[in-house]
Structure formats: C-alpha cells, structure tokens
PyMOL Python script that loads the backbone (N, CA, C, O; Angstrom):
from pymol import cmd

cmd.read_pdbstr("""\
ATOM      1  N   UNK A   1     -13.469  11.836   4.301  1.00  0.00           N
ATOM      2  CA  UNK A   1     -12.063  12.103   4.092  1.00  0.00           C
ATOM      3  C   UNK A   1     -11.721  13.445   4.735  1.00  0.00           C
ATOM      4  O   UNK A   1     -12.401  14.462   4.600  1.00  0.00           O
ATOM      5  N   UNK A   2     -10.624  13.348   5.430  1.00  0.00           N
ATOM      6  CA  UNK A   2      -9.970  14.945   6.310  1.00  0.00           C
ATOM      7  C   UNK A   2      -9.363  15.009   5.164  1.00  0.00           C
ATOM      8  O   UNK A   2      -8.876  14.157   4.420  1.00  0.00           O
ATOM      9  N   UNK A   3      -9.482  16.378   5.118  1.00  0.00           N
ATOM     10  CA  UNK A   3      -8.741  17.346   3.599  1.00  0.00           C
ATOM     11  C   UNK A   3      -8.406  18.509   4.502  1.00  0.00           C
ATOM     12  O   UNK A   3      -9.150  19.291   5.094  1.00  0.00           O
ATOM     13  N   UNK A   4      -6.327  18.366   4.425  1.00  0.00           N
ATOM     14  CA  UNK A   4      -5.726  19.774   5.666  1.00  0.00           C
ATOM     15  C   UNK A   4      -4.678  20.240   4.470  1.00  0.00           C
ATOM     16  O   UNK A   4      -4.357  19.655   3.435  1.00  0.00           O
ATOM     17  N   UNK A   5      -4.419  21.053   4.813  1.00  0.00           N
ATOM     18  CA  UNK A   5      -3.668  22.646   3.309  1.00  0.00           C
ATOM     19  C   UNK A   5      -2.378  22.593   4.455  1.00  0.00           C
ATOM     20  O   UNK A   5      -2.294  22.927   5.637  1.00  0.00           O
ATOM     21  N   UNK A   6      -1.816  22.240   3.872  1.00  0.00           N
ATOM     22  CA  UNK A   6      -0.474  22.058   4.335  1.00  0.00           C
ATOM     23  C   UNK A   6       1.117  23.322   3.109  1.00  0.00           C
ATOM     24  O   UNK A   6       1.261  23.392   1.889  1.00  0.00           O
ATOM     25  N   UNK A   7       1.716  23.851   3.976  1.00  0.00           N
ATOM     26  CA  UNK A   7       2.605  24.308   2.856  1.00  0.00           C
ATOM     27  C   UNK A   7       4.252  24.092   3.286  1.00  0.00           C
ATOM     28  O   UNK A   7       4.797  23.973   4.383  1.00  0.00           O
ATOM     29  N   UNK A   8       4.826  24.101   1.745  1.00  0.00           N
ATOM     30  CA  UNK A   8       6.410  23.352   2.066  1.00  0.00           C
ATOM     31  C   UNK A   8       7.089  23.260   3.321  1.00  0.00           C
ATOM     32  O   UNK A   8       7.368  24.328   3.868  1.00  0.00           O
ATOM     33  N   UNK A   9       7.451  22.045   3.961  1.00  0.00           N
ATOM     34  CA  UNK A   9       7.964  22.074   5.236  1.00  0.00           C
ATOM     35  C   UNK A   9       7.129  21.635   6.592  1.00  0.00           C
ATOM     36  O   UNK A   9       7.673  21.234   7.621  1.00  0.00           O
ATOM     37  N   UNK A  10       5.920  21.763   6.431  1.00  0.00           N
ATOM     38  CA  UNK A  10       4.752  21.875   7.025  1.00  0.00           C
ATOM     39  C   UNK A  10       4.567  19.854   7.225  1.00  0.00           C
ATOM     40  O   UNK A  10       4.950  18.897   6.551  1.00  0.00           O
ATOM     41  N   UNK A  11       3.937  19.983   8.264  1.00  0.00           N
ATOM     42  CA  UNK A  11       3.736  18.300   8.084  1.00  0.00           C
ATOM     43  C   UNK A  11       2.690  17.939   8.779  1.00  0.00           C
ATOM     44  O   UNK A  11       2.223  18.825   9.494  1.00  0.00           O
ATOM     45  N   UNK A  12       2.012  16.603   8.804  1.00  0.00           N
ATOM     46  CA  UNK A  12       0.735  16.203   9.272  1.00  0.00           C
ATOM     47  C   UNK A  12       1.336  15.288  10.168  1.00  0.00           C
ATOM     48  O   UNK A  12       2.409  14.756   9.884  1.00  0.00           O
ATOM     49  N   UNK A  13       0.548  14.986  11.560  1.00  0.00           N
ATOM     50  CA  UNK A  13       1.020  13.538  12.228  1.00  0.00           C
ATOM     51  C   UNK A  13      -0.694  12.281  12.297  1.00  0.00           C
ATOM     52  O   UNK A  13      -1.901  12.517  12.332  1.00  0.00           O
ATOM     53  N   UNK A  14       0.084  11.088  12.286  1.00  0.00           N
ATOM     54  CA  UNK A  14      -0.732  10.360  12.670  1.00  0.00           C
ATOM     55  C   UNK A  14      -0.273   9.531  13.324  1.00  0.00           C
ATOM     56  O   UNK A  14       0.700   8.807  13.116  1.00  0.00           O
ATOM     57  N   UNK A  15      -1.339   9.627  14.621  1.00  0.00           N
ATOM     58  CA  UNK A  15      -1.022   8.823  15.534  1.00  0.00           C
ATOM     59  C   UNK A  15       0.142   9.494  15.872  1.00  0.00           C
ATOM     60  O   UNK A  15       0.419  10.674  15.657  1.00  0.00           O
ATOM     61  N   UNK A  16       1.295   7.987  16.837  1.00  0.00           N
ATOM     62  CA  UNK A  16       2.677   9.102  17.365  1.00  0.00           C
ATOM     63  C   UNK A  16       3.504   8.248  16.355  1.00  0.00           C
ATOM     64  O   UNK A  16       4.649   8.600  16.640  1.00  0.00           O
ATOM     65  N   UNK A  17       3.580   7.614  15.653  1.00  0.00           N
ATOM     66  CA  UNK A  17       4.543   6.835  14.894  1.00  0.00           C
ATOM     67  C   UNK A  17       4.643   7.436  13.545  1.00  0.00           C
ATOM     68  O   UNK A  17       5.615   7.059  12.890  1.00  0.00           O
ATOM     69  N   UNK A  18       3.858   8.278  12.997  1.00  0.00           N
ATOM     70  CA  UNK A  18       3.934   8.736  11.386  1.00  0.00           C
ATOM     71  C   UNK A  18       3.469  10.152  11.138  1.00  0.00           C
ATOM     72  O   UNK A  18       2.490  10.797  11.514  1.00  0.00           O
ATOM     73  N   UNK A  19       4.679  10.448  10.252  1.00  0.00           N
ATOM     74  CA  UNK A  19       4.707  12.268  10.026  1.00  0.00           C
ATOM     75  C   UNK A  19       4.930  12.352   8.817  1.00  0.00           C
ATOM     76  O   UNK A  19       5.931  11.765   8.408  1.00  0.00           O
ATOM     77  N   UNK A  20       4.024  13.152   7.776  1.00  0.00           N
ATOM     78  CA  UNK A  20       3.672  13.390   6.926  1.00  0.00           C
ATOM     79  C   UNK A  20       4.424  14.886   6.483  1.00  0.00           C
ATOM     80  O   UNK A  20       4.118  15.944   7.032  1.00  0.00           O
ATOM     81  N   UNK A  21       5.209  14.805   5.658  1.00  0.00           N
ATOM     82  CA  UNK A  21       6.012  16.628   5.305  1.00  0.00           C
ATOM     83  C   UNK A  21       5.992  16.506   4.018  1.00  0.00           C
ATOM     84  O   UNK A  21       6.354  15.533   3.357  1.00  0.00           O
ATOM     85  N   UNK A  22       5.511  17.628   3.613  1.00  0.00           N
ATOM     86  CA  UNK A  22       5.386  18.048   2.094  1.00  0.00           C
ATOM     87  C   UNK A  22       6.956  18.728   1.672  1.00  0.00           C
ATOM     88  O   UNK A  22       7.568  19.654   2.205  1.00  0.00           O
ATOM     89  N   UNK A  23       7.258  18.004   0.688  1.00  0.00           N
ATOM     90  CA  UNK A  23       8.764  18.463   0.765  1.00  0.00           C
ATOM     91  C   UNK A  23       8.669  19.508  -0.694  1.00  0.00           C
ATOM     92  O   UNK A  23       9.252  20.588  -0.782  1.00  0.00           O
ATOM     93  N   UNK A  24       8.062  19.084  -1.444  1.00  0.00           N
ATOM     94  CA  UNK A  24       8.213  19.938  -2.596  1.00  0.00           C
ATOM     95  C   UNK A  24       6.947  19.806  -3.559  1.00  0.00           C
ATOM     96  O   UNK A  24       6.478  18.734  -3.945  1.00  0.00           O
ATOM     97  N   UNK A  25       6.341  21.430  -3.972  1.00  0.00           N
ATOM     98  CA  UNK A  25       5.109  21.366  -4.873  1.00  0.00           C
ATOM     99  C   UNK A  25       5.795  22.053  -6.390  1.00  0.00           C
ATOM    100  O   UNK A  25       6.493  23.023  -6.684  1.00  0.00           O
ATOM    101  N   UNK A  26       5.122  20.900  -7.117  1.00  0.00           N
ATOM    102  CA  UNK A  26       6.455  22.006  -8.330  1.00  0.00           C
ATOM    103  C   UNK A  26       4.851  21.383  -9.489  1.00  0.00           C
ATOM    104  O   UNK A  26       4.579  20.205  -9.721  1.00  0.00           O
ATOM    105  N   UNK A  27       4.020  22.707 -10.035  1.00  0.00           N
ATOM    106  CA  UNK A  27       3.524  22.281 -10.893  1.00  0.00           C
ATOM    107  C   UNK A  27       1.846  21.668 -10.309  1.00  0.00           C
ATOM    108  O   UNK A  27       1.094  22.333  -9.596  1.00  0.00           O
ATOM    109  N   UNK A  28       1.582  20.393 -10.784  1.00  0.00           N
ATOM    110  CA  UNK A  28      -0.183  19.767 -10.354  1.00  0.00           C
ATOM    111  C   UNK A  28       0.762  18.508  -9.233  1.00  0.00           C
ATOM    112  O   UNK A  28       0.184  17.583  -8.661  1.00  0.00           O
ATOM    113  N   UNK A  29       1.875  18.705  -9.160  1.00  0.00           N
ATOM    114  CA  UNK A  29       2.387  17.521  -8.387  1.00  0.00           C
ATOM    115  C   UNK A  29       3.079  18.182  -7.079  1.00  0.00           C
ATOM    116  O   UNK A  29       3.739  19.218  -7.155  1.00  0.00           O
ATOM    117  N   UNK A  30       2.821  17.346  -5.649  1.00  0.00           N
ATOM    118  CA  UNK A  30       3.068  17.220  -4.590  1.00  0.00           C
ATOM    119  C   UNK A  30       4.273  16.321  -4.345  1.00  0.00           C
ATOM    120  O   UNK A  30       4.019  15.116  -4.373  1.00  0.00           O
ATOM    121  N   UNK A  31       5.377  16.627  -4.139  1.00  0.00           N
ATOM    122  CA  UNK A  31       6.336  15.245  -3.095  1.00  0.00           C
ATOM    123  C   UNK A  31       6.281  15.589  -1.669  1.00  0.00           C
ATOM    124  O   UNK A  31       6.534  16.627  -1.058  1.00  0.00           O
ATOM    125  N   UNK A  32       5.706  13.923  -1.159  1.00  0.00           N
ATOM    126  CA  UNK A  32       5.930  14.322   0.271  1.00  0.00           C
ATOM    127  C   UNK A  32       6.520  13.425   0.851  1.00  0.00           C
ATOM    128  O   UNK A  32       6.377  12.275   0.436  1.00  0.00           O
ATOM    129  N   UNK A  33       7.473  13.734   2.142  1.00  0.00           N
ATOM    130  CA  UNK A  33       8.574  12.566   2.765  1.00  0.00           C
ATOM    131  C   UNK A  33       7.478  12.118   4.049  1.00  0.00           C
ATOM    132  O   UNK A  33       6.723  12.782   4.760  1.00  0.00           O
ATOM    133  N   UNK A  34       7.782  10.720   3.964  1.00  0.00           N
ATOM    134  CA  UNK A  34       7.204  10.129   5.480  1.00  0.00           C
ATOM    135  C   UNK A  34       7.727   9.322   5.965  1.00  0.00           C
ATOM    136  O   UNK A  34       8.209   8.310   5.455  1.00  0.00           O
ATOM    137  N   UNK A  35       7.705   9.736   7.315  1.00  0.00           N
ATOM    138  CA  UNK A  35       8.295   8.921   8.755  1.00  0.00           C
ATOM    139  C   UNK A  35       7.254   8.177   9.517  1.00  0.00           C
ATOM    140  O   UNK A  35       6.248   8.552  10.120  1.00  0.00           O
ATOM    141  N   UNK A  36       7.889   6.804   9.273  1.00  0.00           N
ATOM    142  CA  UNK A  36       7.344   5.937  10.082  1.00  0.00           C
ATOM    143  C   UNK A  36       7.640   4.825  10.549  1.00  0.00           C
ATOM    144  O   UNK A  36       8.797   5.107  10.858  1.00  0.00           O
ATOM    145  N   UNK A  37       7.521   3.752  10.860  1.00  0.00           N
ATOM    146  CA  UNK A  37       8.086   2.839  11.687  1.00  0.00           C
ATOM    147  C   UNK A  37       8.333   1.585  10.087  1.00  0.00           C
ATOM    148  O   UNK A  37       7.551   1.280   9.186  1.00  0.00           O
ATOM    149  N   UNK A  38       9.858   1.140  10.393  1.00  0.00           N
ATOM    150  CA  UNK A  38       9.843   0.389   9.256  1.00  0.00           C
ATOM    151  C   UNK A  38       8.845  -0.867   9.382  1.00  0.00           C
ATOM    152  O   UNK A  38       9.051  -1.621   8.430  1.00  0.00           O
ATOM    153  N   UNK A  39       8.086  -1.228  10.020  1.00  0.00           N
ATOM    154  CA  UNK A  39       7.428  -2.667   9.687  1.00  0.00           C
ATOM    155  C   UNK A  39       5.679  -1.910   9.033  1.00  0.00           C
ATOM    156  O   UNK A  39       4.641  -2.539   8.829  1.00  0.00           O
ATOM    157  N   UNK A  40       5.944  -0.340   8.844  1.00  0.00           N
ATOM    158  CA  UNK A  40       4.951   0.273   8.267  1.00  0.00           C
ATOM    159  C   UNK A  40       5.395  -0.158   6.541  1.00  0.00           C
ATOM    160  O   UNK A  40       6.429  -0.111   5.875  1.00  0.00           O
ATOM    161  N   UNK A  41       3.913  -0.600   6.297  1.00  0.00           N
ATOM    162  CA  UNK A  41       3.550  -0.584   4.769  1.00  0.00           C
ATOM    163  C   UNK A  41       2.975   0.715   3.856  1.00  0.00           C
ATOM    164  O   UNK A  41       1.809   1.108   3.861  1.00  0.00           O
ATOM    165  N   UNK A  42       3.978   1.225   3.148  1.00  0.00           N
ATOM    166  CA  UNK A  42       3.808   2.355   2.638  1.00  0.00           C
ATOM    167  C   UNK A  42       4.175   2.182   1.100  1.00  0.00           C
ATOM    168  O   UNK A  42       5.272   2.016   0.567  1.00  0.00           O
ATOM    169  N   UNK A  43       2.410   2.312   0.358  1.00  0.00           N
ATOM    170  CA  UNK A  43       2.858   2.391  -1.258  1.00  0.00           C
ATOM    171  C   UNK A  43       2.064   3.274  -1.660  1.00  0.00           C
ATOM    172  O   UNK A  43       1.271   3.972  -1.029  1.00  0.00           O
ATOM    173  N   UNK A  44       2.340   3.218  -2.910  1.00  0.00           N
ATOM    174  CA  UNK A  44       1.299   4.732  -3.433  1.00  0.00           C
ATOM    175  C   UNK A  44       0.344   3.735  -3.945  1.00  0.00           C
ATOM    176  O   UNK A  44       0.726   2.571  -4.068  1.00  0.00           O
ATOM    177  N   UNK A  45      -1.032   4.119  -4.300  1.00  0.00           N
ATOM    178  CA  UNK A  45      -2.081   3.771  -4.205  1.00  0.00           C
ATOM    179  C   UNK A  45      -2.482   2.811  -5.121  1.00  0.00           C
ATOM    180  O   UNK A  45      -3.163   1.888  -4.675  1.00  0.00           O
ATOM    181  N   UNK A  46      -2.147   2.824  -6.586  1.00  0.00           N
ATOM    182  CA  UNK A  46      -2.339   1.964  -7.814  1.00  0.00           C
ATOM    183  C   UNK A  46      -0.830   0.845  -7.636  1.00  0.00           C
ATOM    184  O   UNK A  46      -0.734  -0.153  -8.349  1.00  0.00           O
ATOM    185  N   UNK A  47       0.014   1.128  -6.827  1.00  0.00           N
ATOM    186  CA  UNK A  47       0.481  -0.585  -6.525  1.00  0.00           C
ATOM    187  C   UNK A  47      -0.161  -0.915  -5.474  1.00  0.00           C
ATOM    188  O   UNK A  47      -0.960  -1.835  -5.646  1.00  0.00           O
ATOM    189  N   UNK A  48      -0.096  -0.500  -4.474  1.00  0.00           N
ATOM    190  CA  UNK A  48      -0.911  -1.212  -3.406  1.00  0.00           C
ATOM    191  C   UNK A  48      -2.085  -2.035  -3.863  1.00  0.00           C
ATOM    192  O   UNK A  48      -2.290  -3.108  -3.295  1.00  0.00           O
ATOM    193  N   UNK A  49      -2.862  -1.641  -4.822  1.00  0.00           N
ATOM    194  CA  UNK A  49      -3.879  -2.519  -5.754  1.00  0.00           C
ATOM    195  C   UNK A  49      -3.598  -3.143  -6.851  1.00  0.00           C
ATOM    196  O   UNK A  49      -4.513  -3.771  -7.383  1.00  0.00           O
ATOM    197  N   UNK A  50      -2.444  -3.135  -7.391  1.00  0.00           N
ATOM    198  CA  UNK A  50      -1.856  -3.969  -7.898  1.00  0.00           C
ATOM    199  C   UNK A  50      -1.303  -5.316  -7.018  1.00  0.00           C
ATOM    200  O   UNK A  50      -1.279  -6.496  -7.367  1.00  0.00           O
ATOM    201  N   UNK A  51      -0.972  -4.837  -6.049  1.00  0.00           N
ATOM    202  CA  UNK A  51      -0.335  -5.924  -5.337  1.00  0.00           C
ATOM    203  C   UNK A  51      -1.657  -6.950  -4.842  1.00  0.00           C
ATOM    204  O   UNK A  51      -1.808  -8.097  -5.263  1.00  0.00           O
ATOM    205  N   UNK A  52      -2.420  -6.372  -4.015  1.00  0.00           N
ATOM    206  CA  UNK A  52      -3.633  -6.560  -3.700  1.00  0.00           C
ATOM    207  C   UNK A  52      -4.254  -7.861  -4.804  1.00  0.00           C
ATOM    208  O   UNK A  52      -4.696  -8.936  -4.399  1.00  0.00           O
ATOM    209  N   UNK A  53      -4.173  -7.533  -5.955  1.00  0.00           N
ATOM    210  CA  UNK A  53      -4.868  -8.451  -7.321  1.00  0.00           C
ATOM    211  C   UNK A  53      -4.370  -9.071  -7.577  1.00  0.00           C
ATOM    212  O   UNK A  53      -5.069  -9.936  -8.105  1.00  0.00           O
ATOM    213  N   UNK A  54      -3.011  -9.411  -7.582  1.00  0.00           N
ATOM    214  CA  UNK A  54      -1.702 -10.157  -7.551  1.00  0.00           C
ATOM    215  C   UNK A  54      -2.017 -11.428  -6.487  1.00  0.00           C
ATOM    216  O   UNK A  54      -1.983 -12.639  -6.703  1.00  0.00           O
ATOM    217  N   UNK A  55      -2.353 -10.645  -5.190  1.00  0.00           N
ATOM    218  CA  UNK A  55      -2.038 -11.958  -4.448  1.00  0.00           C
ATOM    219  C   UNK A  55      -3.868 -12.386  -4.295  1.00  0.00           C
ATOM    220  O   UNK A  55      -4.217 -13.295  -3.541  1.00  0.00           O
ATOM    221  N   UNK A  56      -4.441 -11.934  -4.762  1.00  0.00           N
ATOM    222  CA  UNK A  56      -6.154 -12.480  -4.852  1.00  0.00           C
ATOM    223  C   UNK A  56      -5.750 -13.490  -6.056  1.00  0.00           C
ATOM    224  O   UNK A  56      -5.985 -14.697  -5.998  1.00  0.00           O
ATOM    225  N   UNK A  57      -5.110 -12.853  -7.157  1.00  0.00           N
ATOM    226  CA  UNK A  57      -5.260 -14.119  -8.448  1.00  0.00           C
ATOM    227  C   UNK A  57      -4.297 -15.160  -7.137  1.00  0.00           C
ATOM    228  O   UNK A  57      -4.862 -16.192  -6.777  1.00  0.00           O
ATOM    229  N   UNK A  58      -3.242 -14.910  -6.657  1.00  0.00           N
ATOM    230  CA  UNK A  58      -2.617 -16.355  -6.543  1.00  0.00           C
ATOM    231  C   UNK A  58      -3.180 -17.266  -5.405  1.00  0.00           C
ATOM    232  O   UNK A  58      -2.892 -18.448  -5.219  1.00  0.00           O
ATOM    233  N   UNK A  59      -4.016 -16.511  -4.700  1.00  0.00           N
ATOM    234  CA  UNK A  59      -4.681 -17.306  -3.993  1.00  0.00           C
ATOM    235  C   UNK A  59      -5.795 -18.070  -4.773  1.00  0.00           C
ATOM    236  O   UNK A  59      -6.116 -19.183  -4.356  1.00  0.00           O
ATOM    237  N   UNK A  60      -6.279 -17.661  -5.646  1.00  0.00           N
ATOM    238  CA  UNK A  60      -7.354 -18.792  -6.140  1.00  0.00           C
ATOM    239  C   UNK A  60      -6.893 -19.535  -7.135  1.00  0.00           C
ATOM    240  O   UNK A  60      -7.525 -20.321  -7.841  1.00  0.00           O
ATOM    241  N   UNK A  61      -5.462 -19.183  -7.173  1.00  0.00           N
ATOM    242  CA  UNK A  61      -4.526 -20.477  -8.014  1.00  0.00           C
ATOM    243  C   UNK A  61      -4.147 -21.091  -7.447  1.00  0.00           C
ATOM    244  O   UNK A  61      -3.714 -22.070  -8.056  1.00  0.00           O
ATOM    245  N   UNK A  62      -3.953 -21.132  -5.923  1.00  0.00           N
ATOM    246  CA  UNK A  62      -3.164 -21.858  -5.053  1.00  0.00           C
ATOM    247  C   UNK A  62      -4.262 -22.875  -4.933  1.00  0.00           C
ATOM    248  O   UNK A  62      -4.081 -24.086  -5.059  1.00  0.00           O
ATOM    249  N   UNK A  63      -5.511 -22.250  -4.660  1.00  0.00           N
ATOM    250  CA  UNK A  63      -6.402 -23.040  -4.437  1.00  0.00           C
ATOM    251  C   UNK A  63      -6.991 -24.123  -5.480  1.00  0.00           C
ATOM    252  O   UNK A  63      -7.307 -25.283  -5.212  1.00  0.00           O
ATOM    253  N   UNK A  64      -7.069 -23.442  -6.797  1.00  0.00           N
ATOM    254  CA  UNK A  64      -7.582 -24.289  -7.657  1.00  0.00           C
ATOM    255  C   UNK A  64      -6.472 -25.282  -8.025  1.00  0.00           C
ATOM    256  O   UNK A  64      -6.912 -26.335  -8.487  1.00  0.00           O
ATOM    257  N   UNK A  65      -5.163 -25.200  -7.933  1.00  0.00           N
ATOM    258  CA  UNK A  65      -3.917 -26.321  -8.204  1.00  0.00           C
ATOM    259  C   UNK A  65      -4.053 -27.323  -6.506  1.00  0.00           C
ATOM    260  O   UNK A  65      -3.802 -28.512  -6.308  1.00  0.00           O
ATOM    261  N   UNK A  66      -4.401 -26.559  -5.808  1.00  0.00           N
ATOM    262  CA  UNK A  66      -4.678 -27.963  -4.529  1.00  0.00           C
ATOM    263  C   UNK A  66      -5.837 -28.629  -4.281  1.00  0.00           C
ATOM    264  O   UNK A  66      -5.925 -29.470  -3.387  1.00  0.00           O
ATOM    265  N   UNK A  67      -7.166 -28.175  -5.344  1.00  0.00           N
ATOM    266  CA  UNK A  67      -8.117 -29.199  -5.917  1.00  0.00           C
ATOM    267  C   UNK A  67      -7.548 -30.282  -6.730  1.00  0.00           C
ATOM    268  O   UNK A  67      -7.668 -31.478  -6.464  1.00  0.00           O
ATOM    269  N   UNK A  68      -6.866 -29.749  -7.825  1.00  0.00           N
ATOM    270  CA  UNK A  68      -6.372 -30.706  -8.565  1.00  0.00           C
ATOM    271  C   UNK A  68      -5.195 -31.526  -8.251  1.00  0.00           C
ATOM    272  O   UNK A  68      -4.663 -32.397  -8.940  1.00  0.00           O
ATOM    273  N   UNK A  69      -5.045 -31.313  -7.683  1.00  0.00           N
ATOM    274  CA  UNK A  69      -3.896 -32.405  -6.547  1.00  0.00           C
ATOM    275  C   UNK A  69      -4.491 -33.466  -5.451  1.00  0.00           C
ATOM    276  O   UNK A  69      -3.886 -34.502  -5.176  1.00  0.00           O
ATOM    277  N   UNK A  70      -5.540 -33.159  -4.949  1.00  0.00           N
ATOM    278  CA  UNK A  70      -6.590 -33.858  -4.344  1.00  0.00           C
ATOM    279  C   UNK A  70      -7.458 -34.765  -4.789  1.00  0.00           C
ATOM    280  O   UNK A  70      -7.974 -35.653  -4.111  1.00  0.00           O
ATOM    281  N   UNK A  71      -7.716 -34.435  -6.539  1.00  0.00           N
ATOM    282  CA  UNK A  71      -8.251 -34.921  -6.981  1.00  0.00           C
ATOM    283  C   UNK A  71      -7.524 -36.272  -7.656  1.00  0.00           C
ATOM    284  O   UNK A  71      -8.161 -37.323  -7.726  1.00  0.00           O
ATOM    285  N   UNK A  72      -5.951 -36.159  -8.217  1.00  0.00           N
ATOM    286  CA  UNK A  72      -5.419 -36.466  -8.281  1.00  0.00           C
ATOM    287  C   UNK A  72      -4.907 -37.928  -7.207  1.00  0.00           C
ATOM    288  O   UNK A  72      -4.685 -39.057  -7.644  1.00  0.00           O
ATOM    289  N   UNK A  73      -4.828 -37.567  -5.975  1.00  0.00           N
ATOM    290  CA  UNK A  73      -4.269 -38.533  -4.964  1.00  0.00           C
ATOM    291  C   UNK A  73      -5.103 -38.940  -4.753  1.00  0.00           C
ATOM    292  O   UNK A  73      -4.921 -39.701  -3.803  1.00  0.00           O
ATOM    293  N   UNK A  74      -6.625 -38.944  -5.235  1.00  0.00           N
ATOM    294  CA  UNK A  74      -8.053 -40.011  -4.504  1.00  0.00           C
ATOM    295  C   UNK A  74      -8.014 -41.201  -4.962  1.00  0.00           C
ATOM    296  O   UNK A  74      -7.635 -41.375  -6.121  1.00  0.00           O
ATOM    297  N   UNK A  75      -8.406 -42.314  -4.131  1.00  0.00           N
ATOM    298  CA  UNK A  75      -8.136 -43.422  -4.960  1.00  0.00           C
ATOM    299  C   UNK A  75      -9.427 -43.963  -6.351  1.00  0.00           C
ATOM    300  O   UNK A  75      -9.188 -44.931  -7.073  1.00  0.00           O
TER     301      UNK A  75
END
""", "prot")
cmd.dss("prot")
cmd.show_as("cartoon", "prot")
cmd.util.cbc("prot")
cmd.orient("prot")
C-alpha cells in the first residue's frame, strides 16, 4: 500500500482521469472530493462489499431457481 501525507487542498492523481483532494480534516475524520470520469465506480469500502455479497447471494439464487426450473420442464 502507497501511504502519501497530503494537507487541505492538496490532492493525489491517478493515472490522468482521477484526482484525489482532501477537502476537510475536522477531528479522526478526513473528507475528500474526487474527480473522475462518470462511468468511474466510486464507493466507500463496506458498500462496495456489501454490494459485492448482494450480487454473489443473487447469483447463486439465480442459479439454484434455474436448476429448479430445469428440473421441473424434464420430462
């Protein structure tokens, strides 16, 4: 992991499409604004894995309801 000390105003780039600016430290908490291209996926970390588990359960529901549909239409 790159670990860079950034202070208010200050910003990180990645790549040429996304810029990282620390807009405000108030306290054990950081806000920071980012620019990037809208078809960029940007969540904070415990939804992104929420979402992630979300669509793992519905895929093996999708799957296990189109066994039983198969099983269903056999003669």
């Amino acid at each position: 992991m790159l670990v860079l000390t950034r202070k208010i105003g200050e910003s990180i780039a990645i790549d040429d499409h996304i810029k990282i600016t620390v807009v405000q430290i108030k306290g054990k908490q950081v806000r920071v604004g980012i620019d990037a291209p809208k078809d960029t996926k940007i969540h904070r970390l415990e939804v992104y894995e929420a979402i992630q588990t979300q669509n793992k359960e519905a895929s093996t529901t999708d799957s296990q309801r189109a066994r039983k549909v198969a099983k269903l239409l056999k003669p």
